[in-house]
KOLNU-824777 format. One line per 4 residues: number of its first residue (from 1); their letters; for each residue x, y, z of C-alpha. Coordinates in nm, 4 decimals, always signed. Example, Ala and Ser with C-alpha at 12.3 -4.5 7.8 and 13.67 -1.06 7.14 Angstrom:
% residues 2
1	as	+1.2300/-0.4500/+0.7800; +1.3670/-0.1060/+0.7140
//
This chain:
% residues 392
1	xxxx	-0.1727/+3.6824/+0.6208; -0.1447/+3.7648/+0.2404; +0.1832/+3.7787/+0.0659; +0.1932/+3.9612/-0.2699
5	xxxx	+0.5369/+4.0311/-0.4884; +0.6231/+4.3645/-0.4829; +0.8869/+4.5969/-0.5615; +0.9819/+4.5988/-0.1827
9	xxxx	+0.9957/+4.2189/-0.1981; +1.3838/+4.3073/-0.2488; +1.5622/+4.2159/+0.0200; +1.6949/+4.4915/+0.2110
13	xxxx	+1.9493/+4.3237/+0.4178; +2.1153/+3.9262/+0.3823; +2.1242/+3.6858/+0.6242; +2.4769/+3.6872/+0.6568
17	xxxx	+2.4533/+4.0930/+0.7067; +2.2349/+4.0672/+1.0173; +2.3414/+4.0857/+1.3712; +2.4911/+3.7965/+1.5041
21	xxxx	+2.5560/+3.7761/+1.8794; +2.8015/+3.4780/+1.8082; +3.0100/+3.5836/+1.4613; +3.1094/+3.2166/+1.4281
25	xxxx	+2.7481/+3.0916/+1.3479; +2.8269/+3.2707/+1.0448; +3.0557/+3.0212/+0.9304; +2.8129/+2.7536/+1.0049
29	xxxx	+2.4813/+2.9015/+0.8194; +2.6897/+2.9529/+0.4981; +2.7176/+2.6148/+0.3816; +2.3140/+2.5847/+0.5141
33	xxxx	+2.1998/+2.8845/+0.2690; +2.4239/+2.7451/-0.0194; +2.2802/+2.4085/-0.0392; +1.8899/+2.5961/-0.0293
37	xxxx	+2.0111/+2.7805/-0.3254; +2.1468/+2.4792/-0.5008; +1.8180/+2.2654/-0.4427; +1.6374/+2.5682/-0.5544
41	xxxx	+1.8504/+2.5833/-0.8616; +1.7921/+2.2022/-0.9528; +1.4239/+2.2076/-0.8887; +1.4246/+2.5097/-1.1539
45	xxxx	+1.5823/+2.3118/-1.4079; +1.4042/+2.0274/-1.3137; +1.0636/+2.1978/-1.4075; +1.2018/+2.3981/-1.6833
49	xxxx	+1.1587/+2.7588/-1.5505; +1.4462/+2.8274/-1.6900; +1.3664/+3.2529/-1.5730; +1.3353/+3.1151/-1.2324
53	xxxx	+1.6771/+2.9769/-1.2545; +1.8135/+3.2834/-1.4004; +1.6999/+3.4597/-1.1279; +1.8041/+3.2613/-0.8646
57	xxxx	+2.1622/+3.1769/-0.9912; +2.2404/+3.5872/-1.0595; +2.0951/+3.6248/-0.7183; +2.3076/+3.3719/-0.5374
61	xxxx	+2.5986/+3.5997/-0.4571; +2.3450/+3.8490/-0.3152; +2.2099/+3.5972/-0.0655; +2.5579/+3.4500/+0.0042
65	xxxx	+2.6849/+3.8031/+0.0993; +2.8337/+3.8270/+0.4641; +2.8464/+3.4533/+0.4828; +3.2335/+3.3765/+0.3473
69	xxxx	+3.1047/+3.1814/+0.1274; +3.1937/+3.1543/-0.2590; +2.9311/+3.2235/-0.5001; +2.7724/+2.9616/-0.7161
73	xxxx	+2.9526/+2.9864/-1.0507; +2.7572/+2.7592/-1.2947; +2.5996/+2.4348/-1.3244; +2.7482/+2.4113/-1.6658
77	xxxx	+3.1229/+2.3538/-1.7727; +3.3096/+2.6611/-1.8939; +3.2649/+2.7879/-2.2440; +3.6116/+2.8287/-2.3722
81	xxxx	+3.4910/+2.8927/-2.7510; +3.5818/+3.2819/-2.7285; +3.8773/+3.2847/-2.5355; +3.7710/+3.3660/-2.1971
85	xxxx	+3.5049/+3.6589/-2.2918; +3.3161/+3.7171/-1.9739; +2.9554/+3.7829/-2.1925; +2.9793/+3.4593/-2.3967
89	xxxx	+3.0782/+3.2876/-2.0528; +2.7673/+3.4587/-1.9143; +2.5307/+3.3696/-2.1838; +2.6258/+3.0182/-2.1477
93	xxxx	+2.5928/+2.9617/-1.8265; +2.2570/+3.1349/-1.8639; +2.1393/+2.9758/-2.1598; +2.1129/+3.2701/-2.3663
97	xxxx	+2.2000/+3.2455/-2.7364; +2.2310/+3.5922/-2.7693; +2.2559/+3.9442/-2.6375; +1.9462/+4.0785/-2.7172
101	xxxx	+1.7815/+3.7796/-2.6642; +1.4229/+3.7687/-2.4120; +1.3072/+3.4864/-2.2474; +0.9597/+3.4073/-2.0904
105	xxxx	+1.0094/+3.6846/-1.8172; +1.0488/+3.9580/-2.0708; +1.4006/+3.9642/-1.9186; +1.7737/+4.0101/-2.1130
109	xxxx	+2.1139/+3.8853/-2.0050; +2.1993/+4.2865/-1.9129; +1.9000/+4.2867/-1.6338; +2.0388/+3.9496/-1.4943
113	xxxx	+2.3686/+4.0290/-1.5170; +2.2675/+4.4098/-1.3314; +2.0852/+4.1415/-1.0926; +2.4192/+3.9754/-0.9648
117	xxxx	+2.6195/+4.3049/-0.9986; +2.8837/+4.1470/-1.2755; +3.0863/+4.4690/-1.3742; +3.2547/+4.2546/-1.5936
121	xxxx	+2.9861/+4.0971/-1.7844; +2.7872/+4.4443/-1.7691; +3.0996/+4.5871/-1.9385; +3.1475/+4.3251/-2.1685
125	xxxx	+2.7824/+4.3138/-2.2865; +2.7174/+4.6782/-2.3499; +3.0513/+4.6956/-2.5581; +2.8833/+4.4370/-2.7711
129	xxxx	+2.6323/+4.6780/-2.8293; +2.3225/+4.6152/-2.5594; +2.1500/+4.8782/-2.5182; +2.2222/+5.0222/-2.1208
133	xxxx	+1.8119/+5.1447/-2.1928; +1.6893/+4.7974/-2.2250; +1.3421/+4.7246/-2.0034; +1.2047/+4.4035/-1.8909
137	xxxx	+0.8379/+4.3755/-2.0186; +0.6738/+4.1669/-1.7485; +0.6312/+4.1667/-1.4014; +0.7943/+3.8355/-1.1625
141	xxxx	+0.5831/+3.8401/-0.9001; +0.8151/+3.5691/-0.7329; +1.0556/+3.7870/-0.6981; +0.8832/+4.1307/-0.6643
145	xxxx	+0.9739/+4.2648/-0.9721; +0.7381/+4.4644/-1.1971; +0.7792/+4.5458/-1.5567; +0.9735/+4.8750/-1.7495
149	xxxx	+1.2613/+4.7803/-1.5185; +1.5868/+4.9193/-1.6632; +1.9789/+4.7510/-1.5629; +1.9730/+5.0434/-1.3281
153	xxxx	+1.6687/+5.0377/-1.1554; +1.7693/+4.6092/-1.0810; +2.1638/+4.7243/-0.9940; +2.0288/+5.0171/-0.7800
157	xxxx	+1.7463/+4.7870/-0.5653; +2.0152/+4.5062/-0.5256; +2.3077/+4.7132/-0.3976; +2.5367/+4.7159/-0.6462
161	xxxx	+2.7323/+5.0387/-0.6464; +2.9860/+4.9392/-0.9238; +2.7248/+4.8205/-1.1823; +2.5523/+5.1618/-1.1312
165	xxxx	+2.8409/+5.3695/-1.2045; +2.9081/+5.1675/-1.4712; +2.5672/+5.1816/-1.5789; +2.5563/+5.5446/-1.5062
169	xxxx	+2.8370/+5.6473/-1.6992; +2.6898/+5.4064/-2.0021; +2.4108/+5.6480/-2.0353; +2.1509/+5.4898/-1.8251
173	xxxx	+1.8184/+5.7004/-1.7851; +1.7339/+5.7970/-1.4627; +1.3581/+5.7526/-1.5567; +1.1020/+5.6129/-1.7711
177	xxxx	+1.0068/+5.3295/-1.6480; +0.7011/+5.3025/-1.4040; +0.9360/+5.4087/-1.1196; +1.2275/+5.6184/-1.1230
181	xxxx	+1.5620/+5.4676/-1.0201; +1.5972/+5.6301/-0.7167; +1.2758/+5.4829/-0.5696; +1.4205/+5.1747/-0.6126
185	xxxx	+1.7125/+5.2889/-0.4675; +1.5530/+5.3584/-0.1302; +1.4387/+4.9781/-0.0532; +1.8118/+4.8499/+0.0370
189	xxxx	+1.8580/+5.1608/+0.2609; +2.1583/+5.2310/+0.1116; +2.2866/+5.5763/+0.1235; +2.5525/+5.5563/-0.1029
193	xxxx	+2.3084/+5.4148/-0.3968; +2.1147/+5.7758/-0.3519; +2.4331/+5.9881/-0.3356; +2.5532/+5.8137/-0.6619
197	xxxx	+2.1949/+5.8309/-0.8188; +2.1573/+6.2521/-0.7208; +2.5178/+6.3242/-0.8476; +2.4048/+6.2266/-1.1519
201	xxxx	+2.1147/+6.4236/-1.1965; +1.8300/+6.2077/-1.0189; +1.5120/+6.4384/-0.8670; +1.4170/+6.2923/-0.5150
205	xxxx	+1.0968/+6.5208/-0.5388; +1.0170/+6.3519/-0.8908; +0.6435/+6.1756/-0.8748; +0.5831/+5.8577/-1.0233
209	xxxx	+0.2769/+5.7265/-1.2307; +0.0610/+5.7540/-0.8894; +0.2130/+6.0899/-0.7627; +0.4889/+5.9240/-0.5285
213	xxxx	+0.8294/+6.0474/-0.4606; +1.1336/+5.8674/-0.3316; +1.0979/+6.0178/+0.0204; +0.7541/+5.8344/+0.0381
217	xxxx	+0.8907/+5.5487/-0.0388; +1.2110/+5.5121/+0.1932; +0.9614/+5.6580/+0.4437; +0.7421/+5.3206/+0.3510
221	xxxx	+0.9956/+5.0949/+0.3991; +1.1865/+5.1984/+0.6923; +1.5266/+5.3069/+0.5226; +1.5650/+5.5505/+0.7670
225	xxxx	+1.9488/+5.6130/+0.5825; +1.8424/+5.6272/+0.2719; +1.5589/+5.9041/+0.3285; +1.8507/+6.0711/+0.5890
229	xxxx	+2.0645/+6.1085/+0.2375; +1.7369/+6.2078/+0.0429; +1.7066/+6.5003/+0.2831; +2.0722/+6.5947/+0.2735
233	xxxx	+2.0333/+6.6268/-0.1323; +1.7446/+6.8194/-0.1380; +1.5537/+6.9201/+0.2016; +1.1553/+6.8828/+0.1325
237	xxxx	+0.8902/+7.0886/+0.2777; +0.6460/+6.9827/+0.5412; +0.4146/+6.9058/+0.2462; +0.6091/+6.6412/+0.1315
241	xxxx	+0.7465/+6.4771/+0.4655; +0.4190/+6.4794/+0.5670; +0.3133/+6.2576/+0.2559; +0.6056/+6.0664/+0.4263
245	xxxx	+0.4851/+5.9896/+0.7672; +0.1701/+5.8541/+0.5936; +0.3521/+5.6180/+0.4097; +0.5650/+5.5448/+0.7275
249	xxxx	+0.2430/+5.4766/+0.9011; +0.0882/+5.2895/+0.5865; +0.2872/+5.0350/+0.4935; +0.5764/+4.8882/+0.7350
253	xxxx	+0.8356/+5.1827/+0.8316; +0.6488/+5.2828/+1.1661; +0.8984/+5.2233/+1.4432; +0.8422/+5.5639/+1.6785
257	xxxx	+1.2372/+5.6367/+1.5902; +1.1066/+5.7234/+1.2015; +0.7780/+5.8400/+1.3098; +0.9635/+6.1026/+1.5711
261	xxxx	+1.2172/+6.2061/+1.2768; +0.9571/+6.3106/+1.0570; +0.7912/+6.5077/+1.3168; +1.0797/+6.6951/+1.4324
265	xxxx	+1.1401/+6.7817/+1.0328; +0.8320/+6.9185/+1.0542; +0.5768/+6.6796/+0.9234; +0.2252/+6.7293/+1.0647
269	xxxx	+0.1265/+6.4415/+1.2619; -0.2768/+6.5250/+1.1170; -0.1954/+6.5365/+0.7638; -0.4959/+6.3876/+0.6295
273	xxxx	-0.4799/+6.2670/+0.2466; -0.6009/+6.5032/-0.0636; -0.6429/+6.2874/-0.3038; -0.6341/+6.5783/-0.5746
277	xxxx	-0.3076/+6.6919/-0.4117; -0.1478/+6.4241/-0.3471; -0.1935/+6.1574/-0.5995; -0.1857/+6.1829/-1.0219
281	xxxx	-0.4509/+6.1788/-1.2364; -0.3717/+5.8157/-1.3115; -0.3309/+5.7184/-0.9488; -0.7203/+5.8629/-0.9185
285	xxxx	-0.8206/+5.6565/-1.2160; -0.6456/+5.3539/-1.0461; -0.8174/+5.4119/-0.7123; -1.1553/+5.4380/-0.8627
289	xxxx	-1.1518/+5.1703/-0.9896; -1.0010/+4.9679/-0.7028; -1.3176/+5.1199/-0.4752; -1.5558/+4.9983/-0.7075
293	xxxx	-1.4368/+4.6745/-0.6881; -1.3714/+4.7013/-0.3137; -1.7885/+4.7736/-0.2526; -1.9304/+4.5530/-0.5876
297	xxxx	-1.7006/+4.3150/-0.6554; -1.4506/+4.1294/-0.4337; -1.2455/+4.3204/-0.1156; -0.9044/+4.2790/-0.0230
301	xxxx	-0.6618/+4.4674/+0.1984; -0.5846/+4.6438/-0.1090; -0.8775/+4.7844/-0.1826; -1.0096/+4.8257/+0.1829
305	xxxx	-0.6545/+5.0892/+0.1974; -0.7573/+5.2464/-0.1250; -1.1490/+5.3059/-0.0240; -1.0354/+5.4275/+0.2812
309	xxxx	-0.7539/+5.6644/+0.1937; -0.9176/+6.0222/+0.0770; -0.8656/+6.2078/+0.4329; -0.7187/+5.9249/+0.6071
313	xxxx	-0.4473/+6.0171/+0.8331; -0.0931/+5.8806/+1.0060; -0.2889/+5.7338/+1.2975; -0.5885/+5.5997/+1.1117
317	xxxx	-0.3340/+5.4461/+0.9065; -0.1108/+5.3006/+1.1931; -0.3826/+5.0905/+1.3041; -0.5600/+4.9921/+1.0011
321	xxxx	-0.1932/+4.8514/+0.9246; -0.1482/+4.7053/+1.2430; +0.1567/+4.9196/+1.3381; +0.1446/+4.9751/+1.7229
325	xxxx	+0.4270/+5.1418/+1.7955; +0.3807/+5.3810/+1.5402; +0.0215/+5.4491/+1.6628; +0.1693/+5.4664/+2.0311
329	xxxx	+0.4227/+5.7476/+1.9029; +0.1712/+5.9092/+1.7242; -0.1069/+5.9692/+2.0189; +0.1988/+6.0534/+2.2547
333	xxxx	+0.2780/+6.3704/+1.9506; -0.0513/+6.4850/+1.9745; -0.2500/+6.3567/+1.7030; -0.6125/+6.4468/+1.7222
337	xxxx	-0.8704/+6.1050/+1.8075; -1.1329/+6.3251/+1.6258; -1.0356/+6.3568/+1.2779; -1.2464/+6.1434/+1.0155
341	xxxx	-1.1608/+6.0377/+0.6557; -1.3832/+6.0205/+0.3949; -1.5905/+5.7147/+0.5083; -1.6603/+5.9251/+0.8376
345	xxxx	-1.4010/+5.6617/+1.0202; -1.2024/+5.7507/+1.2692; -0.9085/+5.6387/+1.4409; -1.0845/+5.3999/+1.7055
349	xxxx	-1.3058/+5.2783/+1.3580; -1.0217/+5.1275/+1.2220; -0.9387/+4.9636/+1.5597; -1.2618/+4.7568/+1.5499
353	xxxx	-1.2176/+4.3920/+1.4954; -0.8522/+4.4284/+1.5768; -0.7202/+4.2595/+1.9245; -0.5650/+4.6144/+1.9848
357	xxxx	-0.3067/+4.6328/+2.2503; -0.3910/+4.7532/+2.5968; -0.1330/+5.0878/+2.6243; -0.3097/+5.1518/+2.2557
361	xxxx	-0.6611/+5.0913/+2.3575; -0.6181/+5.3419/+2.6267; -0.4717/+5.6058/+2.4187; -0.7947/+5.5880/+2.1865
365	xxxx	-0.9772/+5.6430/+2.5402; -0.7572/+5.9694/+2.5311; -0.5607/+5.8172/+2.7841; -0.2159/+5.8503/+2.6109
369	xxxx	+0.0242/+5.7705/+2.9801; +0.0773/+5.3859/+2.7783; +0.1582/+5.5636/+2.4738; +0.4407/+5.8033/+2.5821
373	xxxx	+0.5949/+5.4642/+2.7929; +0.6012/+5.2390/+2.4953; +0.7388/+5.5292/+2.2541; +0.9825/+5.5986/+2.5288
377	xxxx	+1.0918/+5.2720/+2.5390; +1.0569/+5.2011/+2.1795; +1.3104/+5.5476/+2.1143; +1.5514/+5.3682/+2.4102
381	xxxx	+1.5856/+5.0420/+2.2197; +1.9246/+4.9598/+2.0800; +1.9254/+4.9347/+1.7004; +1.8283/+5.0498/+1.3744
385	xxxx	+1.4309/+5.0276/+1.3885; +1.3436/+5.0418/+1.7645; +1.1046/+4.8123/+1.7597; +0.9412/+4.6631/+2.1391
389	xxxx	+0.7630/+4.3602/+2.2386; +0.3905/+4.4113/+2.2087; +0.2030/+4.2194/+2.4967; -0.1958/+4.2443/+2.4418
//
């Protein structure tokens, strides 16, 4: 398996938020995830990445939540040189000298303090004049975080709806970065981080440097309640939720519940990709590029998805992703076996080399009974994704 930093490498859920058929275990993992995040602390320190402790240590209350568990305060003693100011306190405990200040990450004390959710400290800060504007410069791959992100795009992917407001009301663009806040906004599933984001004046149908919207991207990652409050702002048309079922099917949000949803809003189960349509003029450039390098030079999953994607479709892209159940719910709707993408693949193309389940191996037969009993089951699941036991 490869494992690559993204923006999506933001957690959308803690530990101590999952389901817990015994609430008292709880009690008894706290202390466990406290000590990781002090050892990870210390070995940060230990080897001088002094971002990486940053990051970690404004994190820490993030991973704690759910758990009853007090966050991590500081390693250092208190600074009591300005009376109790929550910035100075901040800075010190960060080792920042100053406000504006930018360490090796191309990060400032406002996008770690946005990172933990501080209200205080992001109060304190901009009334000593940092700007609310501020981006970071570099990417973090360890902690999926790419560069141009602003205090709001960080408070908005971590959950914090208090920093955002504040943020919000501080003059915080909405864009300008390589992502719009809302698309960020989308990756915790967090409905309330939308609402707040569209009062304001956020577009959900805005495109990003590759020709993206937020609905493609809560489609991508399975926030089935953010892209529910998406819709309630500002209903797409088929053209667009369409755009989202591929990204459902493309990346990691295809349980048959979200594949099913999209349908029934009227998605078209054989969109098939345009790249002209449905990706910018830099996104073209960028793709290019990446299917040069995926037929000269060297190939990755990355570019095998790229080379592939002019007239791809949901199901082509269910399997060449690996997502059954999406693949199952897609043949049991009706898409077509037939269609081919600009490589002349098709569906059962994509399948080759893959140990394929059986029910999905017989829908590519046109045999879709196995489908429609795994989406059936897969739609009666308890739960939030609907996800079933795949037996090959």
């Amino acid at each position: 398996m490869e494992f690559v930093g993204t923006p999506a490498s933001f957690p959308p859920g803690m530990v101590g938020e999952g389901n817990f058929t015994v609430p008292e275990d709880k009690q008894k993992l706290g202390p466990v995830m406290r000590q990781i995040i002090v050892q990870k602390l210390k070995r940060c320190l230990r080897s001088g990445d002094l971002s990486g402790f940053r990051h970690w240590f404004n994190l820490n209350s993030v991973y704690l939540r759910g758990l009853g568990m007090e966050p991590i305060s500081g390693f250092l003693d208190s600074c009591h040189s300005r009376g109790g100011d929550a910035a100075a306190e901040f800075l010190h405990q960060n080792g920042f000298q100053r406000i504006g200040e930018v360490d090796h990450a191309g990060w400032r004390p406002l996008h770690y303090a946005a990172l933990g959710g501080s209200t205080d400290v992001l109060r304190r800060l901009l009334q000593q004049r940092a700007n609310v504007n501020w981006r970071t410069s570099k990417d973090v791959p360890a902690f999926g975080t790419p560069a141009q992100m602003s205090a709001l795009d960080i408070a908005s992917a971590g959950r914090h709806h208090g920093s955002a407001r504040l943020l919000l009301a501080a003059g915080a663009h909405l864009e300008g970065g390589l992502l719009p806040s809302i698309t960020y906004a989308t990756v915790p599933n967090d409905a309330e981080i939308i609402r707040l984001l569209c009062e304001a004046g956020s577009n959900p149908l805005h495109r990003n440097f590759v020709g993206a919207t937020a609905y493609q991207s809560a489609a991508g990652n399975a926030a089935t309640e953010a892209l529910a409050e998406l819709v309630a702002q500002v209903h797409p048309g088929s053209l667009e939720l369409s755009r989202a079922l591929q990204f459902a099917t493309g990346f990691h949000g295809g349980s048959a519940k979200l594949v099913q949803l999209l349908i029934s809003m009227r998605a078209d189960v054989n969109f098939q990709v345009h790249m002209p349509r449905d990706v910018s003029y830099l996104g073209r450039l960028l793709a290019s590029l990446s299917s040069f390098q995926h037929r000269f030079g060297t190939a990755d999953i990355l570019t095998f998805y790229i080379y592939h994607l002019q007239g791809i479709s949901p199901l082509m892209q269910a399997i060449r992703s690996a997502q059954y159940e999406a693949a199952a719910a897609l043949i049991s709707a009706g898409a077509k076996l037939d269609l081919r993408n600009c490589r002349n693949w098709t569906a059962a193309d994509f399948a080759r080399g893959q140990s394929i389940p059986h029910f999905l191996r017989l829908g590519l037969e046109r045999d879709p009974s196995e489908c429609q009993k795994v989406c059936s089951m897969a739609l009666a699941e308890d739960g939030d994704e609907g996800y079933v036991s795949v037996w090959f």
